[in-house]
DSSP file (Angstrom, degrees, kcal/mol; ACC not computed):
  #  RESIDUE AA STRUCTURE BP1 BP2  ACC     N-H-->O    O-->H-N    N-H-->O    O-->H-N    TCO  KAPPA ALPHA  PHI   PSI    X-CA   Y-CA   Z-CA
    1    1 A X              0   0    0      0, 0.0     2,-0.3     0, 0.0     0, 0.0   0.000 360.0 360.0 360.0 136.2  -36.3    9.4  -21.4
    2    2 A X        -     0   0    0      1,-0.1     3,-0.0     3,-0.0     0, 0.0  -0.611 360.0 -96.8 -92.1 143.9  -38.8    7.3  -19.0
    3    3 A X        -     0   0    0     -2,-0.3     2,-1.1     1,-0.1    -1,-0.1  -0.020  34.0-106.0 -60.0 150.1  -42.1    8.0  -19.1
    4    4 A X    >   -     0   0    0      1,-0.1     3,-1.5    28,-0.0    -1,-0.1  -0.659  21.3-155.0 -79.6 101.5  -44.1   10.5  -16.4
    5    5 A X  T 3  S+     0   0    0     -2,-1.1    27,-0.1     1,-0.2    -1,-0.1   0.758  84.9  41.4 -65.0   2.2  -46.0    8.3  -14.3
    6    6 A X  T >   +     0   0    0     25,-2.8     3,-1.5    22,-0.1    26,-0.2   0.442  69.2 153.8 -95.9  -2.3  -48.5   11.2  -13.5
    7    7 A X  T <   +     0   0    0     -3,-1.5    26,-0.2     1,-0.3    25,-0.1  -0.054  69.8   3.1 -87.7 154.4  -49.0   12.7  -16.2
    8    8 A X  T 3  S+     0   0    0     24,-1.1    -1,-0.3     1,-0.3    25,-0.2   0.478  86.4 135.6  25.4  39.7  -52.4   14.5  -16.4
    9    9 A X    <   -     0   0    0     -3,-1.5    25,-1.1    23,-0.3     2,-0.5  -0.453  49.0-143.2 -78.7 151.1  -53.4   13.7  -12.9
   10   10 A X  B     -a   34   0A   0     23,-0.2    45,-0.9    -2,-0.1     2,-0.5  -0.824  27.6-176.1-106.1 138.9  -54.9   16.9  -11.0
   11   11 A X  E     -b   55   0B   0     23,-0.5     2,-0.3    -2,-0.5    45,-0.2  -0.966  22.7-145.8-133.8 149.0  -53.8   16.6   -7.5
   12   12 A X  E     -b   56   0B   0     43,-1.7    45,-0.7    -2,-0.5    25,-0.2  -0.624  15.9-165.9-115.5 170.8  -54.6   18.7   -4.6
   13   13 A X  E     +b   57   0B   0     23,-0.7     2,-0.5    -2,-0.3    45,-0.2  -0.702  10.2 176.0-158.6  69.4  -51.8   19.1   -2.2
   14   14 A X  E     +b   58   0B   0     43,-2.1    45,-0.9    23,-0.2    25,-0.2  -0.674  17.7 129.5-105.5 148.4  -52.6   20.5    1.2
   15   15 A X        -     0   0    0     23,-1.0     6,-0.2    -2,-0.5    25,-0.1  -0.508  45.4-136.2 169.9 106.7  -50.2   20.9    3.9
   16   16 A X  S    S+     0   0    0     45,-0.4     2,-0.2    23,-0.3    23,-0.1   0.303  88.5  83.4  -6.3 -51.7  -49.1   23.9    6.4
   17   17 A X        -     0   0    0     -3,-0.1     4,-0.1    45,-0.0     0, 0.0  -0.576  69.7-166.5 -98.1 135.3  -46.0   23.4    6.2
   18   18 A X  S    S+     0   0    0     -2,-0.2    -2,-0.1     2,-0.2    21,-0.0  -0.043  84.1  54.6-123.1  33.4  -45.0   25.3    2.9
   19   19 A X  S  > S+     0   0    0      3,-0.1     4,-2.4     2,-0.1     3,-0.4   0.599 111.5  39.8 -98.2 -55.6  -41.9   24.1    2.4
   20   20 A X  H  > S+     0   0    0      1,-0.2     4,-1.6     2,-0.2     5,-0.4   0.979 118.1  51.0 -54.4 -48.4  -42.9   20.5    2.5
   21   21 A X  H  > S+     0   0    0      1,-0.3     4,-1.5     2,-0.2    -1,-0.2   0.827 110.6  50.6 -55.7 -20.7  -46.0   21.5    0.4
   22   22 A X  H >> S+     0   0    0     -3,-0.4     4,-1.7     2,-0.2     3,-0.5   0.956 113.1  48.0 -83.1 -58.5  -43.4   23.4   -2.1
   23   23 A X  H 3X S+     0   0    0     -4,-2.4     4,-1.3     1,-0.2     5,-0.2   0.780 108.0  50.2 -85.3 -32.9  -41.4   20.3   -2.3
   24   24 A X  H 3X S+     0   0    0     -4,-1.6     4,-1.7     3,-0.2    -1,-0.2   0.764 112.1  52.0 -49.1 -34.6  -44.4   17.6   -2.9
   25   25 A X  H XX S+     0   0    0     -4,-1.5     4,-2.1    -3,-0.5     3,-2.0   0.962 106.9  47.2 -76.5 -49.3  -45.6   19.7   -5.7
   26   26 A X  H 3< S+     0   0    0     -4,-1.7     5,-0.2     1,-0.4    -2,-0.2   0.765 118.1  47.4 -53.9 -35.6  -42.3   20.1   -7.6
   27   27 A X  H >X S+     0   0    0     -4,-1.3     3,-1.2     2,-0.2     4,-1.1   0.903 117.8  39.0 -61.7 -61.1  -42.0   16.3   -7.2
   28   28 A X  H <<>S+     0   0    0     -3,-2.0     5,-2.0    -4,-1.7    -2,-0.2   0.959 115.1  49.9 -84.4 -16.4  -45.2   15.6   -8.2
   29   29 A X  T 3<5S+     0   0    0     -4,-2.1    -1,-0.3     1,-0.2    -2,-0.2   0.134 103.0  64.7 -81.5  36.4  -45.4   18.3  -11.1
   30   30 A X  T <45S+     0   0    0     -3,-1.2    -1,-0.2    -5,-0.2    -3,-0.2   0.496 103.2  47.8-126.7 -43.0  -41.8   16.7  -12.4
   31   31 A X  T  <5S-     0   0    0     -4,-1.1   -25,-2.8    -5,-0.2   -24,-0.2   0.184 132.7 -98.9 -89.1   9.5  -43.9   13.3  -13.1
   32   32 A X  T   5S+     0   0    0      1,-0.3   -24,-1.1   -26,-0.2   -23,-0.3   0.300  71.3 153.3  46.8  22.8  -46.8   15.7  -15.0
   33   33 A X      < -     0   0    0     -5,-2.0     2,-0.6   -26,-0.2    -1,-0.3  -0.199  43.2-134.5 -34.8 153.6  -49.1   15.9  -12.2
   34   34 A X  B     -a   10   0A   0    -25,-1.1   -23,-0.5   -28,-0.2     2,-0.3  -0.920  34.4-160.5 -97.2 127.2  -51.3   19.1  -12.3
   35   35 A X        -     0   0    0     -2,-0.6     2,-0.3   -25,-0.2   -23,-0.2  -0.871  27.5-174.7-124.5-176.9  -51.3   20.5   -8.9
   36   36 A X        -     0   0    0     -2,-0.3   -23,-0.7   -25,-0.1     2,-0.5  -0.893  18.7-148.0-169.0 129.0  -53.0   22.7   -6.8
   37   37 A X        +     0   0    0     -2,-0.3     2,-0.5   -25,-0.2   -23,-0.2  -0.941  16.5 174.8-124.0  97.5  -52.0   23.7   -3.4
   38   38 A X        -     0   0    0     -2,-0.5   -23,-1.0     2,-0.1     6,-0.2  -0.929  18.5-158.1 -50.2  95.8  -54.0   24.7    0.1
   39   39 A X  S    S+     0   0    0     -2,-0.5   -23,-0.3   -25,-0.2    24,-0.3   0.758  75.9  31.4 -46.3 -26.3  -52.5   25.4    3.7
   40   40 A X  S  > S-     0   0    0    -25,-0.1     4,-2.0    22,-0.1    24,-0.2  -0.608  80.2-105.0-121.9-178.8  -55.7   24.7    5.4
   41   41 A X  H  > S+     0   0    0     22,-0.9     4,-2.3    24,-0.3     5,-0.2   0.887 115.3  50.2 -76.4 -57.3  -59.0   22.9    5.7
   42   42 A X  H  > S+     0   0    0      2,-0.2     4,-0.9     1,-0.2    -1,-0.2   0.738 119.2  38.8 -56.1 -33.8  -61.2   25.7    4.6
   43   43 A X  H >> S+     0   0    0      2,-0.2     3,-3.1     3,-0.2     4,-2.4   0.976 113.6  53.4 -83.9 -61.6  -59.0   26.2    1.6
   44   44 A X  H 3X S+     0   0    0     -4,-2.0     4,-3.2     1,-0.3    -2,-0.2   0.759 113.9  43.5 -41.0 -49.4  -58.4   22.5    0.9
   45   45 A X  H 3X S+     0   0    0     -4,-2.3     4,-0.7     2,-0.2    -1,-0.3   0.784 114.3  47.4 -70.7 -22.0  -62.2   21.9    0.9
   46   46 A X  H XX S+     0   0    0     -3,-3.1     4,-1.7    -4,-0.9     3,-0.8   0.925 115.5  50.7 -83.1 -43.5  -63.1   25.5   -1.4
   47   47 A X  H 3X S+     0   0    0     -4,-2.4     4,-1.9     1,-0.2     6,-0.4   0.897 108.3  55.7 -73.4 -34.7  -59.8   24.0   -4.0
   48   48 A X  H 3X S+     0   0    0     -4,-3.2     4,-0.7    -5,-0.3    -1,-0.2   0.824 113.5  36.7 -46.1 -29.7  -61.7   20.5   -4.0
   49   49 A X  H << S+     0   0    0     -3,-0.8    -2,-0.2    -4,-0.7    -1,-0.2   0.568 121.4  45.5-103.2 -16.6  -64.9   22.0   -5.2
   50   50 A X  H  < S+     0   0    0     -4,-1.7    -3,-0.2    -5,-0.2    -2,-0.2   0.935 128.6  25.3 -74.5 -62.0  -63.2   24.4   -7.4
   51   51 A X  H  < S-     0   0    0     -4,-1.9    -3,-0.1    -5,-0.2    -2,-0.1   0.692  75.5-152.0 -67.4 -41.9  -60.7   21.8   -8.9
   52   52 A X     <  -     0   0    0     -4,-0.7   -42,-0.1    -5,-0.4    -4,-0.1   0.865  29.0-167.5  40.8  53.2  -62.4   18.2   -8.6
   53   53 A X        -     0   0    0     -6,-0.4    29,-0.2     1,-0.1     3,-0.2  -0.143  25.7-127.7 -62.5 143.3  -58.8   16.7   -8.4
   54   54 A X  S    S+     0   0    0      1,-0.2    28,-1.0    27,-0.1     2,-0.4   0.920  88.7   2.8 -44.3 -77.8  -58.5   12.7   -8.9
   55   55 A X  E     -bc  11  82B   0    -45,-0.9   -43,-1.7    26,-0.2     2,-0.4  -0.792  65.4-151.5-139.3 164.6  -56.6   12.7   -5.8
   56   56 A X  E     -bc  12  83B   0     26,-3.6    28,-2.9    -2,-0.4     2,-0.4  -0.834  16.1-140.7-127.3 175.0  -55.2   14.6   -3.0
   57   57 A X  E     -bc  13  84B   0    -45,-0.7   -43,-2.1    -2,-0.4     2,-0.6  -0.971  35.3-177.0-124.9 114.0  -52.4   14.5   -0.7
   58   58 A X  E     -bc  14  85B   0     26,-1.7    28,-1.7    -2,-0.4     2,-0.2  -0.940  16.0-143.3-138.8 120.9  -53.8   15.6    2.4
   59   59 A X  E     - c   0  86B   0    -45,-0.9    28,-0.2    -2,-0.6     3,-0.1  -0.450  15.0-134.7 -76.9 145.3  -52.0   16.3    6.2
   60   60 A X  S    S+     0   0    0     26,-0.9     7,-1.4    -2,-0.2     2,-0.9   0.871  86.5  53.5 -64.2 -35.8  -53.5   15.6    9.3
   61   61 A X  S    S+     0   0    0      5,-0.2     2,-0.6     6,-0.1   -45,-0.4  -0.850  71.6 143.9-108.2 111.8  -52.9   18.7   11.5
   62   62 A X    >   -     0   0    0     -2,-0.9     3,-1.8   -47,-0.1   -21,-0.2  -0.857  41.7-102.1-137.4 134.9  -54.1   22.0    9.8
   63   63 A X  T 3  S+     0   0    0     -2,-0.6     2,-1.4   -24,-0.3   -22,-0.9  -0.206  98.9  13.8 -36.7 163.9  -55.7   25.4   10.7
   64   64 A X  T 3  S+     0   0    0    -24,-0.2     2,-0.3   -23,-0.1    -1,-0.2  -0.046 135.0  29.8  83.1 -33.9  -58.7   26.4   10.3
   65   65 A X  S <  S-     0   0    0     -3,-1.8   -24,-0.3    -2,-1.4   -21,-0.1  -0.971  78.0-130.6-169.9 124.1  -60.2   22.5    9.5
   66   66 A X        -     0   0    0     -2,-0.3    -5,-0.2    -5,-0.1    -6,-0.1   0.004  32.0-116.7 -75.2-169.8  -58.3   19.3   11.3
   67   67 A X  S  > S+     0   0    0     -7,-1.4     4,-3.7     2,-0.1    -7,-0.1   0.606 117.6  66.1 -94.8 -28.9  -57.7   16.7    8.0
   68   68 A X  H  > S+     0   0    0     -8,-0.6     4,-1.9     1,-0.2     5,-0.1   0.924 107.3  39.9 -72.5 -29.7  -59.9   14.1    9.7
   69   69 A X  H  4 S+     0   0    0      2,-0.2    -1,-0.2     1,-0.2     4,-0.2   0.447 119.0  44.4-101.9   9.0  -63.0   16.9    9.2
   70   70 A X  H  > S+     0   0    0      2,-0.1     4,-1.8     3,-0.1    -1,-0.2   0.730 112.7  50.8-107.4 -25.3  -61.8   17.7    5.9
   71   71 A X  H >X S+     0   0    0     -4,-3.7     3,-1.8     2,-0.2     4,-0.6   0.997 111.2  56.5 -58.2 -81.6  -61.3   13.6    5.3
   72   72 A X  H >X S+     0   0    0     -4,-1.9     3,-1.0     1,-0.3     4,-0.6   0.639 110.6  37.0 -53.8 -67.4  -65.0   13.4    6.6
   73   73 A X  H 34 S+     0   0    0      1,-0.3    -1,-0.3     2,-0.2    -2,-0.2   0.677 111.6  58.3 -91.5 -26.1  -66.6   15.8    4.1
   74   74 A X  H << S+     0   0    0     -4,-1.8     3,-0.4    -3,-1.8    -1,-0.3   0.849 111.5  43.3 -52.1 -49.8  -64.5   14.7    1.0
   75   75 A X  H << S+     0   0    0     -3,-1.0    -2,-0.2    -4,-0.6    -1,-0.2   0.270 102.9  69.2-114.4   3.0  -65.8   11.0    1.5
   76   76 A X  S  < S+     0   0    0     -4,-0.6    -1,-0.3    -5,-0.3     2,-0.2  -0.057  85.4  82.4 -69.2   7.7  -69.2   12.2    2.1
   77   77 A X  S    S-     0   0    0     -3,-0.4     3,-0.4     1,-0.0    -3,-0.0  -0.584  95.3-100.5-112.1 174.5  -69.8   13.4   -1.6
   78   78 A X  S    S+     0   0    0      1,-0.2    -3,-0.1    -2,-0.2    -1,-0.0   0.498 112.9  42.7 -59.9 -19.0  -70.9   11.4   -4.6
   79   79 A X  S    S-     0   0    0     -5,-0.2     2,-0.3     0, 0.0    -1,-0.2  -0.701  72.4-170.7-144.8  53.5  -67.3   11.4   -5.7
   80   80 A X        -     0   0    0     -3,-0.4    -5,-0.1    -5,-0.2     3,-0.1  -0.438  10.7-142.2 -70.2 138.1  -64.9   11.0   -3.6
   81   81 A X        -     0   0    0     -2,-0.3     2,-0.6    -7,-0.3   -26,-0.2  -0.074  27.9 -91.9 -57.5 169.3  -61.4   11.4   -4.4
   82   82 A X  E     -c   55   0B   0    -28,-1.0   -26,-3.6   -29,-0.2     2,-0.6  -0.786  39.5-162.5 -89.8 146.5  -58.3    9.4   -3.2
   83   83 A X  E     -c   56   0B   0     -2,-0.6    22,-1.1    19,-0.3     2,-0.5  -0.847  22.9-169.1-122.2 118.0  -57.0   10.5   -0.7
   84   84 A X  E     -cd  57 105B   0    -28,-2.9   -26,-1.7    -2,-0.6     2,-0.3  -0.815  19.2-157.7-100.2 114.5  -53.3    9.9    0.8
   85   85 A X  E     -cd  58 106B   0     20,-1.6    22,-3.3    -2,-0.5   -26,-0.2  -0.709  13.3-173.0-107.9 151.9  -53.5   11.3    4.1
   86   86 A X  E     +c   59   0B   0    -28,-1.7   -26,-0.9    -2,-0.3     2,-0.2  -0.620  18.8 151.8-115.8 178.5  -49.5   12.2    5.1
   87   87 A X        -     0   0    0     -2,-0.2    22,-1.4    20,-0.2    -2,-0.0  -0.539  50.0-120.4 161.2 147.5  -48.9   13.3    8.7
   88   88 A X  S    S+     0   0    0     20,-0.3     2,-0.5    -2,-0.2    -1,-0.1   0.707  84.7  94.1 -25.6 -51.6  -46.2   13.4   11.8
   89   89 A X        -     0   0    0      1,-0.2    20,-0.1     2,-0.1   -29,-0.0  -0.447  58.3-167.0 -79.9 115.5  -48.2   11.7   14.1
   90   90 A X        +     0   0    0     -2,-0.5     5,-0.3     4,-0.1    -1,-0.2   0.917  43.4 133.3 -85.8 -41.9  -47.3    7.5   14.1
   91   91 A X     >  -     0   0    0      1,-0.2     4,-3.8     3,-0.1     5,-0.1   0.448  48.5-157.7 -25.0 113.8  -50.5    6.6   16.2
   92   92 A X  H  > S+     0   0    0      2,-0.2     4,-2.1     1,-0.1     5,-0.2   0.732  95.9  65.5 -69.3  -8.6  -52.3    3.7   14.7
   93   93 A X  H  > S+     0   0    0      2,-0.1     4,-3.4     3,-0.1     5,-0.2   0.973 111.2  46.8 -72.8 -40.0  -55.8    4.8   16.6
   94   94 A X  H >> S+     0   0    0      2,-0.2     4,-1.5     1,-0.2     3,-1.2   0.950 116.2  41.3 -34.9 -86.6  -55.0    8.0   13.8
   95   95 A X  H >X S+     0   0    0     -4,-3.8     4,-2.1    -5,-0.3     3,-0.9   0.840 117.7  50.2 -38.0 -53.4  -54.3    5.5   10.9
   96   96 A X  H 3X S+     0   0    0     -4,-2.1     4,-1.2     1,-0.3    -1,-0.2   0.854 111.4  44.0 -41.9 -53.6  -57.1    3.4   12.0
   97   97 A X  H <X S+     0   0    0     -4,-3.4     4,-1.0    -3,-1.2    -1,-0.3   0.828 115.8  49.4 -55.8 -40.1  -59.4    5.9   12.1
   98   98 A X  H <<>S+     0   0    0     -4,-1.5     5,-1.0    -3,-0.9     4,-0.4   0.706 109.5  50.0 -53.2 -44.7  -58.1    7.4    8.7
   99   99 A X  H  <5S+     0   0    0     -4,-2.1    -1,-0.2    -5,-0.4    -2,-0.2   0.658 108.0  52.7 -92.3 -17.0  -58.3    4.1    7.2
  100  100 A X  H  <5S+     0   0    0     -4,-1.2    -2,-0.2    -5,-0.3    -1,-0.2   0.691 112.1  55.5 -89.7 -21.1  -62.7    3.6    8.8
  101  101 A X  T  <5S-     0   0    0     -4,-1.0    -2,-0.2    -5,-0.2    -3,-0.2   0.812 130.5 -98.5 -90.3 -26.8  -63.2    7.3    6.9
  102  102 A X  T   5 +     0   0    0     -4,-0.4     2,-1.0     1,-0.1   -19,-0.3   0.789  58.2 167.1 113.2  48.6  -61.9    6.1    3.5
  103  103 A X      < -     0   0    0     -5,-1.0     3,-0.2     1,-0.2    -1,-0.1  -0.777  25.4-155.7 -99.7 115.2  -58.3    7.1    3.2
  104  104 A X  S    S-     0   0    0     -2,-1.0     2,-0.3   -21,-0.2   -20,-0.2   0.873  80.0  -4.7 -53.9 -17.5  -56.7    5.1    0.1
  105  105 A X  E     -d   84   0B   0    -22,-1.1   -20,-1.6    -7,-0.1     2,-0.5  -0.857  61.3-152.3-166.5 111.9  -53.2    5.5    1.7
  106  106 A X  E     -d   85   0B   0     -2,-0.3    25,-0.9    23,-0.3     2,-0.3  -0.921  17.9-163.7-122.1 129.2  -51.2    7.5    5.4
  107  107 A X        -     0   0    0    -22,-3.3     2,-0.7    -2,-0.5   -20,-0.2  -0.846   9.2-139.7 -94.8 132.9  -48.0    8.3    4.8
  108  108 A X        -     0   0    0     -2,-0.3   -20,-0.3     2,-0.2     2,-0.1  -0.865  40.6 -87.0 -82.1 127.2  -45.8    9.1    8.0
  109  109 A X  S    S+     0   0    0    -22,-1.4     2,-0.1    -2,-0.7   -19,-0.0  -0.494 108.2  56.5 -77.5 164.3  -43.3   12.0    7.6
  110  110 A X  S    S-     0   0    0     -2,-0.1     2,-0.5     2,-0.0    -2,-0.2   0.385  81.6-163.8 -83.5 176.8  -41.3   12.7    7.0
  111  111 A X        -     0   0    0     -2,-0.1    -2,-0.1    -4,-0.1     5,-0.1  -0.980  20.3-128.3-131.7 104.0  -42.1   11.2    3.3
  112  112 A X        -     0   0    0     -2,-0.5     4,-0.0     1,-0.2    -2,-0.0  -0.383  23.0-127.7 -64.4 151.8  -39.5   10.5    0.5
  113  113 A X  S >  S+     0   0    0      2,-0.2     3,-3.3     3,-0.1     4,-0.4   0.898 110.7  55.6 -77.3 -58.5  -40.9   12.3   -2.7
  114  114 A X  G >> S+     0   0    0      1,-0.3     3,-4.7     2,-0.2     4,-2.6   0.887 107.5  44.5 -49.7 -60.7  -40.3    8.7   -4.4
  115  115 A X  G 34 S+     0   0    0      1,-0.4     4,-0.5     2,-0.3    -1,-0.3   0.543 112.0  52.6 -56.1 -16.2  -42.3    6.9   -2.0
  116  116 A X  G <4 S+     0   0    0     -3,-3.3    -1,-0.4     2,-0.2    -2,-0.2   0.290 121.2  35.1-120.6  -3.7  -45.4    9.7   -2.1
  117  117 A X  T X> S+     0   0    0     -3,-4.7     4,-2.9    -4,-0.4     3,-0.7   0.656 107.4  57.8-121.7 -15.8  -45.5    9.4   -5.9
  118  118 A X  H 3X S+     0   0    0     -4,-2.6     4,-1.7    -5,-0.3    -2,-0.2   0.738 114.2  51.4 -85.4 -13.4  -44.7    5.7   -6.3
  119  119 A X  H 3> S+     0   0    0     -4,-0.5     4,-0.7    -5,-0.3    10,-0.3   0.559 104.3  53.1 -73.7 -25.4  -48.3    5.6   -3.8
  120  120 A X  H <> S+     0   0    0     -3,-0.7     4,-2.9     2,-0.2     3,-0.4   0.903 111.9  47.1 -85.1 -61.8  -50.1    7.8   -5.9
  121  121 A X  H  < S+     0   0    0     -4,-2.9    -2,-0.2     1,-0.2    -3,-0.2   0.795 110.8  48.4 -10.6 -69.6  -49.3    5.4   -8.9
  122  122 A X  H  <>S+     0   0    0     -4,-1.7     5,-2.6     1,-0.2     3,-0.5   0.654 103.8  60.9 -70.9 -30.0  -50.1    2.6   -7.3
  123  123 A X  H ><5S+     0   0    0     -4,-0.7     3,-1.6    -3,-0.4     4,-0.3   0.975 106.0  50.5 -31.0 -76.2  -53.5    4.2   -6.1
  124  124 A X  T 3<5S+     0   0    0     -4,-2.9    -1,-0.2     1,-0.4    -2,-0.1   0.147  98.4  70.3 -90.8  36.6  -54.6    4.7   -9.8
  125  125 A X  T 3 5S-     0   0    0     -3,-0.5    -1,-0.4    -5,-0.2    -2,-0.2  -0.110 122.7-101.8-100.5   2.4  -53.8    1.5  -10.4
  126  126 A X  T < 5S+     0   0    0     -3,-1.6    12,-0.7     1,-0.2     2,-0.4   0.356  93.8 101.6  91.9  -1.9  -56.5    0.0   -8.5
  127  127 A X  E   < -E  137   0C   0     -5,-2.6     2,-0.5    -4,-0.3    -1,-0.2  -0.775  60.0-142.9-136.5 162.8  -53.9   -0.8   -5.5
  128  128 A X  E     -E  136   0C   0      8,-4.9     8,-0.9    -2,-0.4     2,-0.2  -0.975  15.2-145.0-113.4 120.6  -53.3    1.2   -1.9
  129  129 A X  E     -E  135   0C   0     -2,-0.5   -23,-0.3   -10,-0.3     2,-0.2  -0.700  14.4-141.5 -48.3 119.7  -49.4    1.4   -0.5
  130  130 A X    >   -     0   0    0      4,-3.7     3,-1.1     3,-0.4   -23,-0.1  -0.620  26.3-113.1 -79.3 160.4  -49.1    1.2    3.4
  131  131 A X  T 3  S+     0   0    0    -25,-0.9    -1,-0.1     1,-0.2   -24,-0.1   0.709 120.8  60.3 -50.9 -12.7  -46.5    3.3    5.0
  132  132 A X  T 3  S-     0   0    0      1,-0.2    -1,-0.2     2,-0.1     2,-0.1   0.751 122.3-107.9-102.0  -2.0  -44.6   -0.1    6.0
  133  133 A X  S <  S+     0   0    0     -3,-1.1    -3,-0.4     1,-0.4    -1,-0.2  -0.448  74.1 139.2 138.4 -35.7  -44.4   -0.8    2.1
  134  134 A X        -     0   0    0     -5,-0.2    -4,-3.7    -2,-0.1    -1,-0.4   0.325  50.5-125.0 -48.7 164.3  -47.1   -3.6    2.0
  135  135 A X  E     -E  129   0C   0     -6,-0.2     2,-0.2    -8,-0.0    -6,-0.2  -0.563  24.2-176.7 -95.7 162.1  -49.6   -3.7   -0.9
  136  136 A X  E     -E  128   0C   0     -8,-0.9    -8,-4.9    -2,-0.2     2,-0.1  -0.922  26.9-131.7-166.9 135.3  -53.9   -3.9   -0.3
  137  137 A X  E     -E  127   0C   0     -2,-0.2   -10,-0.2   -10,-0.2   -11,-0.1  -0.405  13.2-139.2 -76.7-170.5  -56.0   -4.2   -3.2
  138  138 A X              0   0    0    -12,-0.7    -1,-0.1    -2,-0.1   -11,-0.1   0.363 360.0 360.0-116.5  -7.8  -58.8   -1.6   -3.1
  139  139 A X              0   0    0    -13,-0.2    -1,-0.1     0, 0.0    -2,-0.1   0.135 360.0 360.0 -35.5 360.0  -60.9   -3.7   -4.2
């Protein structure tokens, strides 16, 4: 049996869409992630302060609270989490912007399970995955 690379990570998991969001936890709780789930910005930010997950997996377009103003308040604490921001939208001024707020990692979707956990890995590993596969320490 191969080891879980996740195991006892807490992860938040926000995302709209609750089908993708259904299918990222099972994926990540299959690798022993802890997860925790939100549809929105208002929730995502109340399950951050409830939870204090290591990192979350966080979409760009959501009710209530866009990602970039949920991005903005996350990396504004004492603690910030990582954060992998996923999202539809290919625009680099987005990634760019994403990447000046303090996002360890943007994913486009859609997003292979593999690829969204082999990122997370590699995250708490000291190292940040691009969507085009290259590596960036975090250092």
């Amino acid at each position: 049996m191969s080891r879980r690379k996740l195991a006892e990570i807490d992860i938040l998991i926000v995302d709209d869409d609750e089908d993708i969001l259904g299918s990222m936890e099972l994926a990540l709780r299959s690798e022993g992630a802890s997860t925790f789930a939100a549809i929105d910005g208002h929730d995502a930010i109340s399950q951050w302060r409830e939870h204090s997950p290591r990192v979350i997996v966080l979409d760009m377009m959501l009710p209530k609270s866009s990602g970039f103003l949920v991005l903005e308040e996350l990396m504004g604490s004492d603690d910030p989490p990582i954060v992998v921001m996923v999202t539809a939208n290919e625009g680099r001024r987005h990634m760019a912007y994403a990447k000046e707020l303090g996002v360890a990692a943007y994913l486009t979707k859609p997003i292979p399970l593999q690829l969204l956990i082999d990122t997370i890995h590699d995250l708490l590993g000291g190292h940040a995955k691009d969507n085009d596969g290259t590596m960036e320490s975090n250092a």
